[in-house]
N, C-alpha and C positions, 0 to 999 in steps of 0.2 A: 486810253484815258484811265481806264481800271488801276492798270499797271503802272501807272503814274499816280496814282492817288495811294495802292499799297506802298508805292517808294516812300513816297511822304509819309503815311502814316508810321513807316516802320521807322524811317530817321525820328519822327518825334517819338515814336518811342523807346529806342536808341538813347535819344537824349534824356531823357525820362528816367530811362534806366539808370545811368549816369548819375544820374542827378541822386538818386536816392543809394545807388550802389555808395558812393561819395560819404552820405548821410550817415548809411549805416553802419559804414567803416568809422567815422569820426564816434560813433553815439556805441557802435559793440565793438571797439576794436578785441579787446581781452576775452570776446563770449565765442571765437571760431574755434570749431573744433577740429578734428585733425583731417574730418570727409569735408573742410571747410561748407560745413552745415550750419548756419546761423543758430544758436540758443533754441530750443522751444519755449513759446512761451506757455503758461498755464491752460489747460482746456477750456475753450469759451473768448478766451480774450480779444477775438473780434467778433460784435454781436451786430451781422450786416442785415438788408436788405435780397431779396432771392437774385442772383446772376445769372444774367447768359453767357459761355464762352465759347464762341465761333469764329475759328481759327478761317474761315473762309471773309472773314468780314462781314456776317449779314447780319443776322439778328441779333446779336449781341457783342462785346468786347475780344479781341483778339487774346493771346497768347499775351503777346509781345504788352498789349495797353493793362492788361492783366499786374503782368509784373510791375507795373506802375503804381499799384493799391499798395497801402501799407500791408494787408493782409498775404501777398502774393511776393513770392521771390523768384528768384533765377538763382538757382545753387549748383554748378557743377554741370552744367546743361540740361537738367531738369527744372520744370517749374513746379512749384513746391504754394499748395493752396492749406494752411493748417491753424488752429486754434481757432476756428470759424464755428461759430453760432449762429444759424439762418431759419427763424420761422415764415413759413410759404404763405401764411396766414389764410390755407384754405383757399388761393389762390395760385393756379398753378404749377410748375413744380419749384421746389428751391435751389437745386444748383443744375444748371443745365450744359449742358460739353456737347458739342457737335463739330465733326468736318476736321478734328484735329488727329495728326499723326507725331506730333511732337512729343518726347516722354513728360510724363507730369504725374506728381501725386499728391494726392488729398489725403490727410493725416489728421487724426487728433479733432475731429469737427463733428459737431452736431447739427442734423437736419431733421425738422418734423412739421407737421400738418401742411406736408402738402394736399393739393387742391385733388376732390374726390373722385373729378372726372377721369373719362378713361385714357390710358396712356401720363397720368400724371403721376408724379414719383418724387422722395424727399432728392436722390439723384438720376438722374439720367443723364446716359453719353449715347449719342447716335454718332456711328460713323466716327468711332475715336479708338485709334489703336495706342499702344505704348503706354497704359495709365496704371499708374497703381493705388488703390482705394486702402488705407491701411488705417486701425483701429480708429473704426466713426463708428458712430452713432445714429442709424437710420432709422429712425423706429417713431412709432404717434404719428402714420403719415396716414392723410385718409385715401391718399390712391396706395401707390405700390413703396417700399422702401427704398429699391435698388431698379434700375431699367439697362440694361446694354441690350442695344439691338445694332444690327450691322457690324460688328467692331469687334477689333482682332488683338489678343497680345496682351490681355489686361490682366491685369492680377489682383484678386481681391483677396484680403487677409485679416481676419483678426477683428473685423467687425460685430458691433451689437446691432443685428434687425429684427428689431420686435413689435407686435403688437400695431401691425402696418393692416389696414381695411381691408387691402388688396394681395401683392406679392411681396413676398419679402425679397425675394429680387428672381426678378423676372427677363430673361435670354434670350431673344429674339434672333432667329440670322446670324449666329456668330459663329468665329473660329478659334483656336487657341489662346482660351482664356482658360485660367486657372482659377477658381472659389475656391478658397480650403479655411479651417479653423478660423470659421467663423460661427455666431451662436444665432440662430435663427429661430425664433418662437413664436406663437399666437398671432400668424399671417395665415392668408386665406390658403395658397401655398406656400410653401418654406420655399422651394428654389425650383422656378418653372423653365424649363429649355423648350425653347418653342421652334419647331418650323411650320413649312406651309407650303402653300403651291409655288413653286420656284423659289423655295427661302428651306435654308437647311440649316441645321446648327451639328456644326461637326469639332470634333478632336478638342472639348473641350473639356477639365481636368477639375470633380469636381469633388473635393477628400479630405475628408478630417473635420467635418462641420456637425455640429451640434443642430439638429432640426430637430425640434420637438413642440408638441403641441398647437401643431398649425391644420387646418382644414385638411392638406394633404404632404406631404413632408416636400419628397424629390419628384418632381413629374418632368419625362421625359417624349415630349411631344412627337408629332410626325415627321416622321422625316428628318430624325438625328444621328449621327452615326457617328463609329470612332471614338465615342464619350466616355470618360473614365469615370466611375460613380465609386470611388473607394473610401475605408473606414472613417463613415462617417456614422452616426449616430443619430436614428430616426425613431424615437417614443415618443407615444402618449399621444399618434395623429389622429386625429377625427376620423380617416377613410386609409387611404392607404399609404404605408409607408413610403414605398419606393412604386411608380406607375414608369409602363413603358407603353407607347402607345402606337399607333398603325405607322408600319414602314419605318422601321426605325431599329437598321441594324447592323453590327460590330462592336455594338455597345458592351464592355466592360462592369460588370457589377459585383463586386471584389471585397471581401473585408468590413460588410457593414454589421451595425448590430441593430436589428429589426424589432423590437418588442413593444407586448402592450398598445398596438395601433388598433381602432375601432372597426375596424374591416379586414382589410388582406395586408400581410406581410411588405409582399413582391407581388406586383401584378402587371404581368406580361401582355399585349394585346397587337395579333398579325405582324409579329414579329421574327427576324431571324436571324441567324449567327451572333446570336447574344453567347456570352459567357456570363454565367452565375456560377461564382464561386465564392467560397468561404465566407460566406454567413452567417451570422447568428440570427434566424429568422424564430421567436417565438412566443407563445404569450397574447398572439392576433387574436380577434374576440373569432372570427373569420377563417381563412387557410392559411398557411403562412406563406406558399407563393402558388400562385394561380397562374395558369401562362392558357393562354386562347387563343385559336387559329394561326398556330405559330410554325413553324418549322426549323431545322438544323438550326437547333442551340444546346448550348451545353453545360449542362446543371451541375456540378460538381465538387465536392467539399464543402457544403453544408451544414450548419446544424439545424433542423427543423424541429421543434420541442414545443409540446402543451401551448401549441394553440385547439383553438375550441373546436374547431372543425375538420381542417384536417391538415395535415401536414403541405404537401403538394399535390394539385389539382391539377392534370392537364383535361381541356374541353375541345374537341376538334384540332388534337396537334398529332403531327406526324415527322418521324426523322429527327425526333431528339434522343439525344442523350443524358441518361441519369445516371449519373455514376460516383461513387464512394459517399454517397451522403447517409447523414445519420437522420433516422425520421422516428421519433420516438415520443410517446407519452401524448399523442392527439387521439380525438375520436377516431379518427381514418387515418391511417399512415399515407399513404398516397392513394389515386381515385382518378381513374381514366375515363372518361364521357366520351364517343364518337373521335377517339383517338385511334391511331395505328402504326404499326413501323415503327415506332421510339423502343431504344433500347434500354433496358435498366441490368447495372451490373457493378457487384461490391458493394452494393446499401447494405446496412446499418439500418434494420426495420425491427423494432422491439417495443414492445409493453403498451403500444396503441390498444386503447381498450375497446373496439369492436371489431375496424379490421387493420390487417396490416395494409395488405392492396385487396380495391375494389375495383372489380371490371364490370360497369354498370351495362346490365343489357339494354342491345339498341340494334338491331336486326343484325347483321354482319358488320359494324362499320366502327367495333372495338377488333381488330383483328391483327394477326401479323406483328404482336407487341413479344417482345424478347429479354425473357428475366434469366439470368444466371449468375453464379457464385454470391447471390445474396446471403445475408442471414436473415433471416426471419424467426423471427422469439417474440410473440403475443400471447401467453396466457390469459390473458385476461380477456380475450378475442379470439376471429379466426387467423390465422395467418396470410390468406389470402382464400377472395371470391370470387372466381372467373366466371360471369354471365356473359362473354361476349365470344367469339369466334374463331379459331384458328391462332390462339395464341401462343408460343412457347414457352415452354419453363426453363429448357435446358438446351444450350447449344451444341448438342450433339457430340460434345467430350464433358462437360459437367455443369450439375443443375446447381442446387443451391439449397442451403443448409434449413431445418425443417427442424424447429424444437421438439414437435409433436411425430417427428417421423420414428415407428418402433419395428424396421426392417432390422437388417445385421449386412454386415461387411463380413465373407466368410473367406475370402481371400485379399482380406486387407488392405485394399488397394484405395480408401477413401472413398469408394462410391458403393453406398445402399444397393442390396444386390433385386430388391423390388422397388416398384415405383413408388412416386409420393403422389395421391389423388389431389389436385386440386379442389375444392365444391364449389359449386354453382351449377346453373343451368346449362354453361357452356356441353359440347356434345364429348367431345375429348378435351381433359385439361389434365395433364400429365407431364410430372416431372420425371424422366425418362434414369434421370442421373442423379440421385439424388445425393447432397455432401453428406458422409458420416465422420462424424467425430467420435473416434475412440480413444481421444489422446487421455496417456495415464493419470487417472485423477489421485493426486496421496494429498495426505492431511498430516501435518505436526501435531501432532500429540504431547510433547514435552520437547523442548521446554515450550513455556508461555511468552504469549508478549508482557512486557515492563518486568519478568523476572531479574534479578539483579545476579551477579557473579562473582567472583574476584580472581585472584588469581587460577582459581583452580577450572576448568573448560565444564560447562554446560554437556548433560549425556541427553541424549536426544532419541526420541519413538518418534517412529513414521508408521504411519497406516498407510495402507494402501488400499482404497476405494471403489479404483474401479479400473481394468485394463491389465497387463500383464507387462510390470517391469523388466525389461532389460538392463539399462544401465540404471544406477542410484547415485547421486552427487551432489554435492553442496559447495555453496561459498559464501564467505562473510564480508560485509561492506560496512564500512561509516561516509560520512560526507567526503572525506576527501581521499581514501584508499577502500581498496577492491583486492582480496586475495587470491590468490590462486585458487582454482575447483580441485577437489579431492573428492575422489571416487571412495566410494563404500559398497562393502558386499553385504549388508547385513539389514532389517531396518532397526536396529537400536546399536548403541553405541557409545561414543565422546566426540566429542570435535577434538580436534587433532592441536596437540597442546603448543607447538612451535607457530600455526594456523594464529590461536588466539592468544598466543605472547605479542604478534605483532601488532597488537592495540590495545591500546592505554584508554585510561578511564572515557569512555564514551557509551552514546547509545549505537548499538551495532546489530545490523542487520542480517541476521542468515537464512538464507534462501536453499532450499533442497530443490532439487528437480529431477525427472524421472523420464527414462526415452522408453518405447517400445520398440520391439523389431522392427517397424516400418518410420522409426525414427521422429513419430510423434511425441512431445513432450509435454509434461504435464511441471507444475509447480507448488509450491507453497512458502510461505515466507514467515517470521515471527522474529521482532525487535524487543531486545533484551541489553540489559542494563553491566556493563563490566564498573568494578569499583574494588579498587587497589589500595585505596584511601583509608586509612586508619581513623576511628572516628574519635574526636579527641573529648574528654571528659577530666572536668576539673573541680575537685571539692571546696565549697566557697566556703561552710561549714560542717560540723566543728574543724578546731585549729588542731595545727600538732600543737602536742603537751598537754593539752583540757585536759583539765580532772572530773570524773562524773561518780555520783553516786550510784544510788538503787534504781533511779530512774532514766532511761535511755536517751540517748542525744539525739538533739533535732538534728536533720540534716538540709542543704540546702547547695545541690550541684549546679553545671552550668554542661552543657552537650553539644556537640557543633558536627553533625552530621546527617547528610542529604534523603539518606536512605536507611532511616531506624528502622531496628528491630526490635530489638529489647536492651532493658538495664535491670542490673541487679548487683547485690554488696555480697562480700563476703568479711565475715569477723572471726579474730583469732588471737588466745589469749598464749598463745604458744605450747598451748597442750592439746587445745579442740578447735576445731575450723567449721564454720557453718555457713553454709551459702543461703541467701537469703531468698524468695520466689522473685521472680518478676516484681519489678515495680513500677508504678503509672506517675508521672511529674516531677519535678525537678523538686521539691521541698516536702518533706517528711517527717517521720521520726524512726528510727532505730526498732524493730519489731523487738517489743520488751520479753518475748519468750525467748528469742535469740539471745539479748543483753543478760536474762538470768542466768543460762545456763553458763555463763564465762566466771572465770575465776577472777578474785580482784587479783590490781598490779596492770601490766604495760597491754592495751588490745589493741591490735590492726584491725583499719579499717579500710577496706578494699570496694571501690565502687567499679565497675567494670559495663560497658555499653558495646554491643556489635549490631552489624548493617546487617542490611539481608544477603549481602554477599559473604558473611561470614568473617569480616574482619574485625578485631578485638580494640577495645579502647581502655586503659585503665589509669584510675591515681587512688592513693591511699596517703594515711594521715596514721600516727600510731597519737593514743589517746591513753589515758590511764581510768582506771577502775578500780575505786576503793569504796566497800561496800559496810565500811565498819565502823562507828562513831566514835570521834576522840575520848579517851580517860580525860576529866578533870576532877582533880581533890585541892579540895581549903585545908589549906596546914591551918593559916589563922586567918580572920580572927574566930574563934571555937561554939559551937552551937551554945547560945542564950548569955554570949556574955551582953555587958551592958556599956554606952558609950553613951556620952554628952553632948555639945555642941560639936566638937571635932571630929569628924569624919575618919572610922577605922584605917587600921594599914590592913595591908591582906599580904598572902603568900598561899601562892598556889603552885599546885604542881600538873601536867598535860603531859597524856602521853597519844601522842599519834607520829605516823611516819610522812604527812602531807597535813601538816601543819599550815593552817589559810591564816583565818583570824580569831580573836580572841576579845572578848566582851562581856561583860555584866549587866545585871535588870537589879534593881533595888524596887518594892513594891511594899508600901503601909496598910493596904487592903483598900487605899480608897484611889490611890495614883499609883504608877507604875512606870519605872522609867529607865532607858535602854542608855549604857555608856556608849561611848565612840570606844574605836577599835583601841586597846590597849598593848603597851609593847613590853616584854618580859614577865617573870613569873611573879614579883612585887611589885609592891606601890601602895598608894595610900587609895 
């Protein structure tokens, strides 16, 4: 009878479909795109009432009666639910999916104030595989934002879940789903994977999401396994970043950046075969990852930086492994409690300001722990405080490197020829092998960095500081070429002029390096400036031909070069040449001590600018200099003659050889008055 009533239902909605497929071919024919995906329309544009869809037929609307609504299509074999606006009004949840395995996705839709109870959520899919949830808006919901429990295969992307009472999406029982880049904020968790007694959530992939500022960012429940927790983005959480929680392990935790959470970074709890790698765990008010009665996991490529307490914490773990992480700038670099058997090897433990490792005493039950080829460099601290029992430093071919260790290598061979004491209470704590580093330390002494050059090669001093040179050699680099290495026997010298032919105006890097007999290397490097560039200088005033008197000419140049040094003039009257000092600014005047001593007649004026690489720039202007006042005599009219209304004739006679202008003043003793410029030697 069942089966006879879905026949029916599915023929009307068959026709249903028809009927509107029909519709909206006649109303969009021109809006299909080429995934014949109907138009979207604007965000919001259906403003429904909350939905159930139960593809089993029970509680709510099918699939099939789905595509019926104006708001729902059938596109390509997908159901497609988008531009949907659904307030829960505090009752219940808003959009609800259960029992379906058909593909569908929600797109483009906002859901909020779902109802406060528990298990209520703006969406939830129970028991729904194949869905893809792609930028909604889950967020103002007073239960959870997002709910999938049971349900396989879904894909969520690129959604806003904010601001949700509860979870901002919350995992129950599921498998192969994918969360990524999505923005998760101010929920009670960011993103909870939940299992349980006979409920597991496994190989679910969860990367690229933005979790910030929720009660606890990613919490990974009991009983999950498989889970890819990758670069995602966990600040600003109330407690902890990233939590892992009892029975719950193969889990992947890869690539995140952990800072600034109100608690712990990472926190591990009866966990095993975890992978922790490459994180930015830092900045926890707390440790930056805590792991608790855990066993065979694997810590590795890390950065652990300036959280407040310590770097990484193991409490009652055994059989892990800690390996190449950097743990730097916390109170405690790392800090063992009732641990054992974990190996530590290749960390990066520096500048921790009280210890680097601390092995807290606790009868024998810190014991059998295995540190070698660390660095350790705490000044500011001790390097490590072993109070617990039977632990090792050194694997019986080599310990690990001691900034405070002041043995010697007297046979070269890299290993300190006495031990390095660990302190604490422990009864023997001894690094058997200790690393020394005598690799050759030199220093560049000349040139400097940002000195400039030019054609001609940079001569260079090496120091050498500390260790005993064997080989000496250099090579120069810019961004896109790398020279050949040239050996040197000497520490001072030139760089090698066919070397720095082969690069043109750049910033260029030369690096010296230095071996010892046992083939340790040491380096130093300083970037300097090549400039081949002529720097160009142009006199804007005075002009060629000016004539000047007694008094020196302004001048007023223009300069086009990256790398000054200095400018300065030379003047030359073709008998005497005077270089002028330095001078500061583009606009001036002529230093009048220099202009005196010049003879009058024709004077060069030479202004001249070079870089710090030594290249010259010049322009001159030749100017004349005549220092002598014109002769003029009145032939007529003759002192005291006497004239009437008619204004005299004159004749005059001028003798100069830069003849400008020529002009008379008539003055009665009570006015006085200047002609215009007058032309020849008569006139009236």
């Amino acid at each position: 009878m069942r089966s006879k009533q879905k026949k029916n239902i599915m023929i009307l909605g068959i026709i249903f479909g028809i009927f509107f497929l029909l519709m909206d071919i006649s109303i969009f024919n021109d809006n299909l795109g080429n995934n014949n995906k109907a138009t979207l329309k604007s965000s919001g544009y259906w403003v429904i009432s909350p939905f159930i869809i139960d593809d089993d037929g029970g509680a709510g609307i099918t699939w099939a009666q789905a595509a019926g609504q104006p708001w729902c299509n059938y596109i390509g074999g997908v159901y497609v639910i988008e531009n949907v606006t659904v307030n829960a009004g505090n009752i219940g949840d808003a959009i609800k999916i259960e029992d379906s395995v058909v593909p569908f996705r929600i797109e483009n839709c906002t859901v909020y104030n779902a109802q406060g109870s528990a298990g209520m959520a703006g969406l939830k899919l129970i028991n729904v595989d194949n869905g893809q949830i792609i930028n909604n808006n889950l967020s103002n919901n007073q239960g959870h934002g997002m709910i999938f429990w049971g349900s396989t295969n879904n894909n969520v992307s690129g959604n806003t879940i904010n601001s949700n009472v509860e979870n901002g999406i919350d995992v129950f029982h599921c498998e192969e789903n994918t969360i990524s880049n999505n923005t998760i904020l101010n929920n009670h968790f960011g993103i909870y994977l939940r299992g349980g007694i006979g409920a597991t959530s496994n190989n679910n992939n969860i990367s690229h999401n933005i979790v910030n500022n929720n009660g606890w960012g990613i919490n990974i429940g009991v009983k999950c396994t498989n889970n890819n927790i990758s670069g995602n983005t966990l600040n600003t959480n109330a407690n902890q970043g990233i939590s892992i929680e009892e029975n719950s392990e193969y889990n992947l935790i890869s690539g995140n950046t952990v800072k600034n959470n109100s608690n712990i970074g990472i926190w591990v709890v009866t966990s095993s075969n975890l992978s922790i790698v490459k994180n930015i765990v830092s900045d926890n008010t707390n440790s930056g990852i805590m792991i608790i009665d855990s066993t065979l996991n694997y810590v590795s490529g890390n950065a652990l930086f300036n959280n407040t307490v310590k770097g990484l914490f193991l409490l009652d773990c055994s059989d892990n492994i800690i390996h190449h992480n950097e743990v730097y700038n916390n109170s405690i670099g790392i800090e063992l409690f009732l641990s054992h058997e974990n190996n530590f090897s290749s960390n990066t433990i520096q500048d921790n300001y009280n210890y680097g490792v601390s092995i807290i005493n606790n009868s024998t039950a810190n014991q059998e722990n295995l540190f070698y080829y660390n660095i350790f460099e705490n000044p500011l601290g001790i390097n490590a405080n072993d109070s617990g029992s039977g632990n090792f430093w050194d694997n019986g071919i080599i310990g690990n490197y001691w900034h405070d260790y002041v043995g010697v290598d007297n046979n070269d061979d890299g290993i300190g020829d006495t031990p390095y004491i660990i302190p604490g209470s422990a009864i023997v704590s001894i690094d058997n092998k200790p690393i020394f580093s005598d690799d050759p330390v030199i220093t560049i002494a000349s040139p400097s960095d940002s000195d400039v050059f030019a054609n001609t090669p940079p001569n260079f001093e090496i120091i050498s500081e500390m260790g005993a040179i064997d080989t000496l050699w250099y090579g120069l680099s810019n961004e896109t070429f790398t020279s050949d290495n040239s050996t040197v026997s000497e520490l001072t010298g030139n760089i090698d002029l066919n070397i720095w032919n082969a690069f043109g105006n750049d910033n260029i890097t030369i690096i010296f390096y230095a071996n010892d007999s046992a083939g340790k290397i040491g380096f130093d490097e300083v970037t300097v400036g090549k400039d081949i560039t002529q720097p160009i200088i142009s006199i804007i005033s005075p002009s060629e031909g000016d004539f000047f008197g007694t008094n020196s000419p302004n001048f007023n140049i223009s300069i086009i070069e990256e790398n000054l040094e200095s400018t300065w003039y030379k003047l030359s009257d073709g008998i005497i040449t005077i270089d002028s000092p330095p001078i500061i600014g583009l606009i001036g005047s002529i230093d009048q001590t220099i202009w005196d001593a010049l003879g009058d007649g024709t004077v060069t004026i030479s202004f001249y600018v070079n870089d710090t690489g030594g290249n010259i720039g010049f322009d001159e202007i030749t100017v004349t200099k005549d220092s002598v006042a014109p002769i003029v005599s009145i032939i007529s009219p003759s002192e005291g003659d006497v004239f009437g209304p008619n204004a005299p004739n004159f004749e005059i006679t001028v003798s100069d050889g830069n003849l400008d202008t020529t002009w008379y003043i008539l003055g009665d003793g009570i006015i006085t008055i200047d002609s215009p410029p007058i032309i020849g030697l008569t006139g009236s």
